[in-house]
FITORGU-63396 format. One record per residue (C-alpha): residue in three letters; x, z, y. Coordinates in steps of 0.02 Angstrom, whole numbers, plus 50000, padded with zeros to 5 digits. Example, Ala and Ser with C-alpha at 12.3 -4.5 7.8 and 13.67 -1.06 7.14 Angstrom:
! residues 2
ALA	50615	50390	49775
SER	50684	50357	49947
This chain:
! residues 316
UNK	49280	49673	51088
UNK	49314	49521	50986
UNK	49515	49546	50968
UNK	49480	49732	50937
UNK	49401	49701	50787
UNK	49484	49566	50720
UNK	49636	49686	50728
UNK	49545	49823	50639
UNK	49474	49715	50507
UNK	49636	49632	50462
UNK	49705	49813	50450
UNK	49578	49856	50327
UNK	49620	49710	50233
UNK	49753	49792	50162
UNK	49729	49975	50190
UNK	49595	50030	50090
UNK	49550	50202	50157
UNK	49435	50265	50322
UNK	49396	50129	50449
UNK	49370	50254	50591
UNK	49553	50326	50556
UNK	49610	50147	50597
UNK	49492	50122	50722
UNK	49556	50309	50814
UNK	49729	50228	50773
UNK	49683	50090	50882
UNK	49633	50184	51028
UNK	49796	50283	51025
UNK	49890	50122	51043
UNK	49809	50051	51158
UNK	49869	50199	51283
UNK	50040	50211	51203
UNK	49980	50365	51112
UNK	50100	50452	50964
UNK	50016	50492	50831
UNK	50064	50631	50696
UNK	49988	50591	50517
UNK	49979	50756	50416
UNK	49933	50737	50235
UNK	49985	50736	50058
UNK	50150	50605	50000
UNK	50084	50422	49936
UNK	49910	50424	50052
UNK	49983	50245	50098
UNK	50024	50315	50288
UNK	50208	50230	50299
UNK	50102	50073	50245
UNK	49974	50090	50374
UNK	50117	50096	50516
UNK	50183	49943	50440
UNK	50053	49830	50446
UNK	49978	49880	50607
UNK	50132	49855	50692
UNK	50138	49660	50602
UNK	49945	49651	50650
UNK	49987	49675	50846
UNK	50127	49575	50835
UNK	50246	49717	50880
UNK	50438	49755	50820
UNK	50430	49898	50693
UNK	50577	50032	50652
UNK	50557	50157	50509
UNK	50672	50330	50525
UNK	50690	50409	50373
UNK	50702	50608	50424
UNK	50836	50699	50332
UNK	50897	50859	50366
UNK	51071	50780	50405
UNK	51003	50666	50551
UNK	51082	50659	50686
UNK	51012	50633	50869
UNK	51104	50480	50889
UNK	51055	50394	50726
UNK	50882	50368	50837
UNK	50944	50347	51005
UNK	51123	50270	50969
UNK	51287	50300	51014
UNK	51414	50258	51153
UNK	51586	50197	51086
UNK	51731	50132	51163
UNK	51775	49924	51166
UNK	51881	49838	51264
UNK	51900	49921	51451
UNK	51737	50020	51420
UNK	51609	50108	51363
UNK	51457	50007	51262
UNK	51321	50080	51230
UNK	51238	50028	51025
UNK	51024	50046	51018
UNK	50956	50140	50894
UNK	50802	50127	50804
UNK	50700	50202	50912
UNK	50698	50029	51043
UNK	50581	49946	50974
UNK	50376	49933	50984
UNK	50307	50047	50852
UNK	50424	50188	50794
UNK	50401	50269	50604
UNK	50477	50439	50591
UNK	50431	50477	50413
UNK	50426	50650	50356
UNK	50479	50728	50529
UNK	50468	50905	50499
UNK	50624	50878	50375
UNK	50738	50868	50511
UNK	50807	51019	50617
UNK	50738	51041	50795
UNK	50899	50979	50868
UNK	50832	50792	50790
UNK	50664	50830	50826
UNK	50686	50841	51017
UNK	50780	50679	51038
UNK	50604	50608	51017
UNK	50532	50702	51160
UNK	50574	50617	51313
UNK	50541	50437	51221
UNK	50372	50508	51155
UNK	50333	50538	51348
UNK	50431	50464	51454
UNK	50458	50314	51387
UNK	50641	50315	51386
UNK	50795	50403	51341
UNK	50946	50468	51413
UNK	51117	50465	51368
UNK	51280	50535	51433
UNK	51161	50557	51599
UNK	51109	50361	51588
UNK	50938	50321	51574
UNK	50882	50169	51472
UNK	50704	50124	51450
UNK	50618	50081	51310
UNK	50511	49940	51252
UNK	50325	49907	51303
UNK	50217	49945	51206
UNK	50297	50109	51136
UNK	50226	50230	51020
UNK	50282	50339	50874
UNK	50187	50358	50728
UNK	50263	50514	50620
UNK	50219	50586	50460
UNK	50236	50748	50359
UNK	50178	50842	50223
UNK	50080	50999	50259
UNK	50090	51088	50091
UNK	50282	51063	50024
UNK	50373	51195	50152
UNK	50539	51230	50087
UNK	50680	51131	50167
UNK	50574	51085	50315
UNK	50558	51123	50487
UNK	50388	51143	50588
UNK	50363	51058	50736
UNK	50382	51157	50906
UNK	50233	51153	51017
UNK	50300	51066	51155
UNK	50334	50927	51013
UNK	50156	50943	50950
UNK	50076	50918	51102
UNK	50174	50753	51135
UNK	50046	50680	50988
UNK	49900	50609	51048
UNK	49809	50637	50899
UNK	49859	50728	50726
UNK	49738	50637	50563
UNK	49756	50684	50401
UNK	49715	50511	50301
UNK	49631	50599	50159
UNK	49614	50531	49978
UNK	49499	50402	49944
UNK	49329	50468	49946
UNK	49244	50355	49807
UNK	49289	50284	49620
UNK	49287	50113	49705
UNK	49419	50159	49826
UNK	49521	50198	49695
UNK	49515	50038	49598
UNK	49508	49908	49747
UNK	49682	49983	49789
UNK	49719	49956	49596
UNK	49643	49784	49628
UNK	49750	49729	49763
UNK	49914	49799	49716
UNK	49884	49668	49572
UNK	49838	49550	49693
UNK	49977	49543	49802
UNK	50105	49553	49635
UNK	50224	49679	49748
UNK	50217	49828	49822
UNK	50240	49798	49984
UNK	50118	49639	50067
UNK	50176	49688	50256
UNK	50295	49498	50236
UNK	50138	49411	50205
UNK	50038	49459	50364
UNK	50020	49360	50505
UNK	49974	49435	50676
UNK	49807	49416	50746
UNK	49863	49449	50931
UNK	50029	49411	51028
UNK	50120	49576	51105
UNK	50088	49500	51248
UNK	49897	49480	51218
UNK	49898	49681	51175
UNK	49984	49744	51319
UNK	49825	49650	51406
UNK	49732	49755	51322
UNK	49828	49903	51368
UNK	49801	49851	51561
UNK	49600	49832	51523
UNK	49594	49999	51468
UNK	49658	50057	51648
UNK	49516	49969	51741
UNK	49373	50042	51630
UNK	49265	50177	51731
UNK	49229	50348	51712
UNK	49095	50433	51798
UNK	49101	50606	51879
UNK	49005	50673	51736
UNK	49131	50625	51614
UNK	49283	50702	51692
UNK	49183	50883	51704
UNK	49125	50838	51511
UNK	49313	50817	51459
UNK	49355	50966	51569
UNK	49243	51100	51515
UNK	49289	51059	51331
UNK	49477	51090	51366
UNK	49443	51259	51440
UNK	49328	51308	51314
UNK	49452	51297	51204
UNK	49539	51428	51292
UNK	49379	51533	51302
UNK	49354	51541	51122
UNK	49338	51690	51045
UNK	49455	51645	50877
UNK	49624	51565	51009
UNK	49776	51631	51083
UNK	49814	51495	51173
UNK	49689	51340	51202
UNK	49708	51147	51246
UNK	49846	51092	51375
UNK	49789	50989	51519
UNK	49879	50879	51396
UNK	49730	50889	51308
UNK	49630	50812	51430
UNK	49715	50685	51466
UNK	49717	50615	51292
UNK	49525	50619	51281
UNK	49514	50507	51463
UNK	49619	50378	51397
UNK	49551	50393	51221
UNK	49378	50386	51271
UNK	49412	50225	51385
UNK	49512	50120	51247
UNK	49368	50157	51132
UNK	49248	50071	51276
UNK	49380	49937	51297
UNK	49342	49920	51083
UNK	49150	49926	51100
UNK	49134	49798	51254
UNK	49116	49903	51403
UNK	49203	49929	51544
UNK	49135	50123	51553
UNK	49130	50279	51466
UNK	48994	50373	51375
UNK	49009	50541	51311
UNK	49002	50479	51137
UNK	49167	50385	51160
UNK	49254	50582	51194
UNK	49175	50667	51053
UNK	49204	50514	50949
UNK	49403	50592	50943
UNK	49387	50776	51013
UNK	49453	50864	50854
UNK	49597	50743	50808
UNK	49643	50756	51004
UNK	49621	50960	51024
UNK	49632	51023	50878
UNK	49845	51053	50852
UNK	49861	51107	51048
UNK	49773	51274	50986
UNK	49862	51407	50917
UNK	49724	51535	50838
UNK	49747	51728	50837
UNK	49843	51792	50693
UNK	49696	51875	50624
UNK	49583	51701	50606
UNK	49727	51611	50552
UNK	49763	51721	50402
UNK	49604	51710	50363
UNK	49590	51528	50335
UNK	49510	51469	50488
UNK	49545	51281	50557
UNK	49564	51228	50740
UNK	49451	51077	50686
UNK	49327	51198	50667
UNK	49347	51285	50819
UNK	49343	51114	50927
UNK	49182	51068	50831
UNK	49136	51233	50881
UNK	49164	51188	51071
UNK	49075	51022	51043
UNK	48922	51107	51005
UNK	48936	51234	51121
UNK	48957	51117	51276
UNK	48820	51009	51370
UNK	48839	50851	51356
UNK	48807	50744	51516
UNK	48664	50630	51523
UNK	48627	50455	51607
UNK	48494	50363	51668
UNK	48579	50221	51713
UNK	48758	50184	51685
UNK	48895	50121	51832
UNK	49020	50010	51785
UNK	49151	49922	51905
């Protein structure tokens, strides 16, 4: 679709890394999907958040996770004026919500993202206030530095849609077109310069297309069987959530919203299968000692499972 990729491209524009993670980013959004980021400081993930938020048109808040956060510096905070009680927003109403470096932060902090990472709201003092449409939380942290940190629970976990690890940049050109453009832009930061390409409102259409698009028989017992493999395998304690399987549906139909169709193909769920599956498994101790991944156990699955075929394709 047209506005799909004129989003995408004007992402790229100024992130210089993998198209597909931006693409996959994509996706995510379109079904309100958080998304964990998981790689090494100064990968330029804080400035990917940025401008896609500007690129959609969407309001943008950036939590800086400290082990002194408190859960009301990102929900807010009742206090008392006049004959009442008032009740002051925090960062986390808005569109697109950056929690950079979340594992820095005690559980206690951690969990007041929960029920907006799900629900789609929060509650305070036992009032309920919802959130902004679209809402999504984009968090980051650093797998290798340990000390001072706190790892994310697995009930916290499987709130992310997808966990992606950026990556460096894989070529010598890479490395000087990001050289090239800092000098371009003469700043660091270019997010004030970027116009949108779509209104919110023109997203949240989007959003709504992605909830027509069909998905044949065959695809549900696709995405299925590769959850429960994943508790079948011989290397996991404890396999995929029906979580899980939920992501891939509405994965698989935003990415046929973003190629033009209004139904799924199997390549549109093993497009994102390992960013989707692979940090709902927890491996046995022995594996994980030993260095094995749970990418490698979903690609493992992949392989393993039949993939359905079509003659002819029904769309609605």
């Amino acid at each position: 679709m047209e506005s799909c990729r004129e989003i995408v491209e004007s992402v790229c524009d100024v992130y210089v890394g993998n198209r597909e993670l931006v693409e996959k980013m994509l996706a995510a959004a379109l079904t309100n999907g958080n998304i964990l980021f998981e790689d090494y400081p100064g990968l330029g993930k804080t400035l990917l958040a940025k401008v896609f938020a500007r690129v959609i048109g969407a309001d943008y808040s950036r939590i800086q996770f400290t082990p002194d956060l408190l859960p009301s510096d990102i929900i807010g905070i009742k206090i008392w004026r006049g004959n009442g009680f008032e009740f002051i927003r925090g960062p986390i109403f808005t569109n697109v919500l950056l929690a950079d470096e979340i594992n820095r932060s005690p559980p206690k902090t951690q969990a007041a993202l929960l029920e907006a990472m799900e629900e789609k709201q929060v509650t305070v003092e036992g009032e309920t206030y919802r959130l902004n449409l679209p809402f999504f939380v984009i968090a980051t942290q650093n797998p290798i530095e340990q000390e001072g940190t706190y790892p994310l629970p697995e009930a916290q976990m499987d709130r992310f849609m997808l966990r992606m690890r950026p990556g460096y940049p894989e070529t010598i050109e890479e490395e000087m077109e990001i050289l090239r453009r800092r000098m371009e832009w003469q700043k660091d930061d270019p997010t004030d310069d970027i116009s949108p390409v779509i209104t919110l409102r023109e997203f949240m259409e989007l959003q709504a297309k992605v909830e027509r698009v069909y998905v044949d028989e065959s695809i549900l017992r696709y995405i299925s069987e590769l959850v429960r493999e994943t508790r079948n395998h011989e290397l996991v304690e404890l396999g995929s959530s029906p979580r899980g399987g939920l992501a891939l549906l509405k994965l698989s139909r935003a990415f046929a919203v973003m190629e033009g169709r209004d139904f799924v193909i199997p390549d549109d769920v093993k497009r994102v299968a390992v960013e989707a599956l692979s940090h709902r498994i927890i491996l046995k101790f022995e594996y994980a000692v030993e260095g094995v991944r749970a990418e490698e156990v979903v690609e493992d699955v992949l392989n393993s499972v039949r993939v359905p075929k079509y003659e002819s394709q029904k769309s609605q």
